[in-house]
N, C-alpha and C positions, 0 to 999 in steps of 0.2 A: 173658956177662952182657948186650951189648948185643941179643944176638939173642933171649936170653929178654927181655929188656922191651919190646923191640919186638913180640916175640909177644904178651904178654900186653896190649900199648897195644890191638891189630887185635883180639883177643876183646873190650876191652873195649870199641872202638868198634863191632863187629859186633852186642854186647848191647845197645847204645842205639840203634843202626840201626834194626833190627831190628824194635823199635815204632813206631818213627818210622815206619814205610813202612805198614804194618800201619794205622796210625792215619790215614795219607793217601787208603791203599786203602777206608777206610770209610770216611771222609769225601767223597771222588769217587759213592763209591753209593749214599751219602743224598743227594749234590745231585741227581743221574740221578731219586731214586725221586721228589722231589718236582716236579721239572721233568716228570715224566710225570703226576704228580697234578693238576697245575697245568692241561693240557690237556683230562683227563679230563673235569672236571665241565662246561668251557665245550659238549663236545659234548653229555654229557647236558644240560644246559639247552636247547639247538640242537633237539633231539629233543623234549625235555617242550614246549618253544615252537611247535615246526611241529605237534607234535601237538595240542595246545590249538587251534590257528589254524584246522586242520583240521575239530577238534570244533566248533568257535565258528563257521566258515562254512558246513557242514552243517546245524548247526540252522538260522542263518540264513535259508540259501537254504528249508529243511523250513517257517518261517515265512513264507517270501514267500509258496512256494508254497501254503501253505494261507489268507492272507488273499488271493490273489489269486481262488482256486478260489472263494470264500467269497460275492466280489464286491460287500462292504458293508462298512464300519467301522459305524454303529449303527443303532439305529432312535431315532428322539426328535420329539418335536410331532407324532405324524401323517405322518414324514416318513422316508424309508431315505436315510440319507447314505450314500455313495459317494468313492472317488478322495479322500479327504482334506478332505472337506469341499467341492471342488470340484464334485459334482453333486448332486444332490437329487429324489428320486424320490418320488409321490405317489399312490397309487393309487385308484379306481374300481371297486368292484365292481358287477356290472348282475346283472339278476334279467331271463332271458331269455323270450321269447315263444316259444307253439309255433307256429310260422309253418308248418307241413304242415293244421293241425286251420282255418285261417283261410279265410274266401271271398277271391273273386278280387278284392271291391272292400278289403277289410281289405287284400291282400298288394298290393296296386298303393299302398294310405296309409302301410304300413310301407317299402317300396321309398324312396317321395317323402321321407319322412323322414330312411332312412339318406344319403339323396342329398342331401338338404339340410347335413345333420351333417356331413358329408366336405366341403362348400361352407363350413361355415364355421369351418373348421380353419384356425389362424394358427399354430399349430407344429406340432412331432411327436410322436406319440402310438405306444405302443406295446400289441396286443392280446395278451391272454394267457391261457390256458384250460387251468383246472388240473382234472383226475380224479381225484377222491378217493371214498373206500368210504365207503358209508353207515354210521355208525357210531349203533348203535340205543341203546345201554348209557344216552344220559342219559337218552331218551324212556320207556326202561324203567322206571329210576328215579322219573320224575314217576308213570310209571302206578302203578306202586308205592303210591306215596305217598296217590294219588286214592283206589287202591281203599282203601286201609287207613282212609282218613278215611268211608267209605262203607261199611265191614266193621265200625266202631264203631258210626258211627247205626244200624245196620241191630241191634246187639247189643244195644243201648239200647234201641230203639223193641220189641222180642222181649222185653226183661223189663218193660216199659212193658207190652204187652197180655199178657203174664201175671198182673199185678198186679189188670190191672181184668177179668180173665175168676175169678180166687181172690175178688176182694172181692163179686162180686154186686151193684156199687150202679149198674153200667151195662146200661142199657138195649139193647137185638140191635139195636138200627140203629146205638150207637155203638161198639158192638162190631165189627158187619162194615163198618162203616167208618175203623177204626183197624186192622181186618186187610187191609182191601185198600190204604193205605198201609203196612204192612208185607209185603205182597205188591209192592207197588212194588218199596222197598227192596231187597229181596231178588232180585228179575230185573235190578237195577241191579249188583248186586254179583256177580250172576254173571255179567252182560255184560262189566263192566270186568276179570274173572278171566280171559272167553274174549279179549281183547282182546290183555292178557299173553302170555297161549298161543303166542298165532300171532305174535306180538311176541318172541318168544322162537325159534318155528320161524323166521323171516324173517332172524332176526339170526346162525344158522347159515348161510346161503349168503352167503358171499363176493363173490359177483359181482355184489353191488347196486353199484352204481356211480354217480353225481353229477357233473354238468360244474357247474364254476363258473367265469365268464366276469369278467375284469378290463381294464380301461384305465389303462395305466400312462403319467404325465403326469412328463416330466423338466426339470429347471430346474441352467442352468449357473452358478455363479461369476463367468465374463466376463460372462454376460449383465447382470449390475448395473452396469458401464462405471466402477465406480470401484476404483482397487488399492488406496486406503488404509484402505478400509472393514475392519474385524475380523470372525472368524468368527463370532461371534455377532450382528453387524449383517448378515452375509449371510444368514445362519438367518434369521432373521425378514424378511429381502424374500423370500427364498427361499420361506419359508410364507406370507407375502400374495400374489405369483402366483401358485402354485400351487394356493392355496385359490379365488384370480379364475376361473384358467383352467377348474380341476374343475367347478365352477358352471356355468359355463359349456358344458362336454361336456353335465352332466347335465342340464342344461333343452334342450338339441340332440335329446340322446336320449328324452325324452319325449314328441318330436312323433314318432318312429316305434314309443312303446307299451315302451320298453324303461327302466326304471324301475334309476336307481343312485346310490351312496352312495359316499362319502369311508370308505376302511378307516381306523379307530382304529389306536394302537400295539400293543395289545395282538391286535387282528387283523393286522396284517402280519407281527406276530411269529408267531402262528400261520402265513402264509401261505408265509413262509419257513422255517419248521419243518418243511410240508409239502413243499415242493418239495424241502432236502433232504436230508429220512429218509423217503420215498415207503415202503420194506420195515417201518419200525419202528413209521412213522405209525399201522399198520391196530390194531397189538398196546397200541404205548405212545404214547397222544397227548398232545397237551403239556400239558391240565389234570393227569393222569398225575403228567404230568415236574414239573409247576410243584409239584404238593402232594407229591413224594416229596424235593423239595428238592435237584435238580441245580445249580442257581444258589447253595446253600450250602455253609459252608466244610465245615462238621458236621451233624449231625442227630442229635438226643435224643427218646427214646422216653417217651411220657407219663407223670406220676408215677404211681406204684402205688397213693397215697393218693387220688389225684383218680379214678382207675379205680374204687376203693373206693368214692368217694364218689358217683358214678355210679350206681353197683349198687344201695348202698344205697337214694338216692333213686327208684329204680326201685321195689325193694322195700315202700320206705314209701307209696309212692302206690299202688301195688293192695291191699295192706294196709288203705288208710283208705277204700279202693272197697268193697270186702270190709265193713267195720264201715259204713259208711255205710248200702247197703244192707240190713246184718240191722237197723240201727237203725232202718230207713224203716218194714220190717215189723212191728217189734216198735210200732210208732207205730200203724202204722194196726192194730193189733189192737186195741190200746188204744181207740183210737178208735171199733172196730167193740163193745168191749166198753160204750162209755160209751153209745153209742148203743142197745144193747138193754137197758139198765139203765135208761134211758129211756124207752123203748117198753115195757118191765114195768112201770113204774110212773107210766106217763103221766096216770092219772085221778088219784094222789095229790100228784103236782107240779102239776097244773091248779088243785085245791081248794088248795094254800099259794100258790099265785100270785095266786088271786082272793080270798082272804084278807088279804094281804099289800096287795094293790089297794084293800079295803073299809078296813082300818086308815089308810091312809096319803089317805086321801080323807074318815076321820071329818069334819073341819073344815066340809064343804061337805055334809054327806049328814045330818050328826047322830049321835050317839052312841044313838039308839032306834033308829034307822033301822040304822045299824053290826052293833049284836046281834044285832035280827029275821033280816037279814040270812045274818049267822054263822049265828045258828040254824036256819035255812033250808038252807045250804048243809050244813052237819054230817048233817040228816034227808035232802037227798037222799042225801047219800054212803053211809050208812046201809041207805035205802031199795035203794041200786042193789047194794050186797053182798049184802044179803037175795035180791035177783033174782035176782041173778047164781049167788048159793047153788043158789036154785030150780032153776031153768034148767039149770044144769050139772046138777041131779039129775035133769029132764024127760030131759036128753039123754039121758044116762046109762040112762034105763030104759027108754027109747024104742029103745036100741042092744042093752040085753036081751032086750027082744021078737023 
């Protein structure tokens, strides 16, 4: 009996062991799984963070480097900032002489001049000579524009001496003298056509070329001797020397015939547009750039109701050309018809005129005087039908003969 209960006590502690160990062993390999979880993520962070650092100081350095290449932070007053506000650049364009076409006493006074100008340099100035292609496209434009004003008068002044060659009431001297101002017109209009032409042929070669010639005037931050001044207090010493100084080159430069001017902002932006996109400049210049709207966030394409409206108004204005015109003609027919309604009847409107004249005059002439009168005038009108009767008959049988 003791050995069966003792047996049975060791199964029965062997069946509670049993889980108990089981339940330890699972417990030891949750702690392990999450003691390894625990390290996992600090490397991935370790990883997402050097990589970011990574990402964030290649752009960076990809940002130096392009505002260094760049070698301006903005344009503002007339003036290209630089270095943070610490330089300040101003520039000078000159409108050049041809010093080969000159005599010898001309190149000895441009000589003395630039010698002089170099004498009276009190800082440093930098020269700069940019080549750019003739770009024909706006002067096209204007021609355009000229002919087309001179393609209208020319259209006008053609149905103008139509008008008085149909109506007959001009005389051949005002006639060949309103044709030979539309002969003008007309050799003008073909001049400014051939003008285009060749304005068109010239703007196919590429190798027209242009030097434009600069003096660039630079102004430092230290030079104003004060540190507690603000950027916008050096901006503006910065722009009253440099405006002194420019003035100053430019009357230097006058005494050896070379004629220049202070670039605006809107030219320096141009100038460093050109300098650098020299390849893109030739194809897309920067009125181009400015009206296709690079500088904006977006760009909206015109309403379809305002295009409408457009057309329309195009429409209604040659439309009331068109009515104007037939209305002018149907005028002067009228006109040309009252005039020989007129002319037919010129002796019987002359006798109610001077009738009308003997009535409105009885007061002062007499109401005997009045009648006789009448009566007088009725016997000639009378008399002159009768003739005229005759006469037509004389002709008439004078033309049967």
């Amino acid at each position: 009996m003791n050995s069966q209960a003792t047996q049975q006590l060791i199964e029965m502690l062997l069946y509670i062991l049993i889980p108990i160990v089981i339940a330890i062993f699972g417990l030891v390999g949750f702690l392990v799984y999450l003691h390894f979880k625990e390290k996992n993520p600090k490397k991935a962070k370790n990883k997402t963070s050097t990589s970011s650092n990574e990402i964030e100081s290649v752009s960076s350095s990809n940002k130096q480097s392009i505002f260094n290449f760049m070698e301006f932070d903005d344009v503002e007053d007339n003036m290209i900032l630089q270095k943070n506000g610490n330089r300040y650049l101003m520039v000078i364009g000159c409108q050049g002489v041809n010093y080969d076409l000159m005599s010898s006493v001309e190149k000895n006074s441009v000589e003395e001049g630039f010698v002089q100008f170099l004498n009276t340099l009190r800082h440093p100035i930098q020269i700069y000579i940019q080549t750019r292609s003739i770009n024909l496209e706006n002067s096209l434009q204007v021609y355009r524009e000229k002919v087309k004003e001179v393609e209208d008068k020319y259209n006008r002044m053609q149905m103008r001496y139509d008008d008085m060659v149909k109506s007959g009431e001009f005389s051949d001297e005002q006639l060949a003298k309103a044709y030979f101002e539309l002969t003008k017109q007309s050799n003008l209009y073909e001049y400014g056509m051939s003008v285009i032409q060749d304005t068109e042929r010239m703007s196919l070669n590429n190798n027209i070329l242009n030097k434009n010639y600069y003096i660039i005037v630079p102004y430092y931050s230290s030079e104003a001797g004060n540190d507690k001044l603000d950027k916008e207090e050096i901006k503006n010493i910065a722009f009253s020397e440099l405006y002194t100084r420019c003035q100053s080159i430019i009357s230097s430069l006058y005494s050896c015939g070379v004629r220049g001017k202070i670039l605006r902002t809107n030219e320096l932006v141009e100038l460093l547009y050109m300098a650098y996109n020299r390849d893109e400049a030739e194809t897309f210049g920067l009125d181009k750039a400015i009206k296709a709207g690079y500088n904006e966030l977006y760009s909206t394409a015109p309403d379809v109701y305002e295009k409408k409206m457009k057309e329309l108004d195009k429409i209604i204005e040659q439309k009331a050309m068109d009515k104007a015109r037939e209305k002018v003609s149907e005028a002067k027919s009228e006109i040309q018809k009252q005039v020989e309604e007129k002319e037919n009847n010129f002796d019987q409107i002359v006798d109610e005129v001077a009738r009308m004249i003997l009535e409105e005059n009885e007061p002062y002439i007499g109401t005997e005087v009045k009648d006789l009168a009448i009566e007088k005038l009725e016997e000639t009108n009378e008399g002159g039908k009768t003739n005229g009767k005759k006469t037509r008959g004389r002709k008439k049988s004078t033309r049967v003969q």
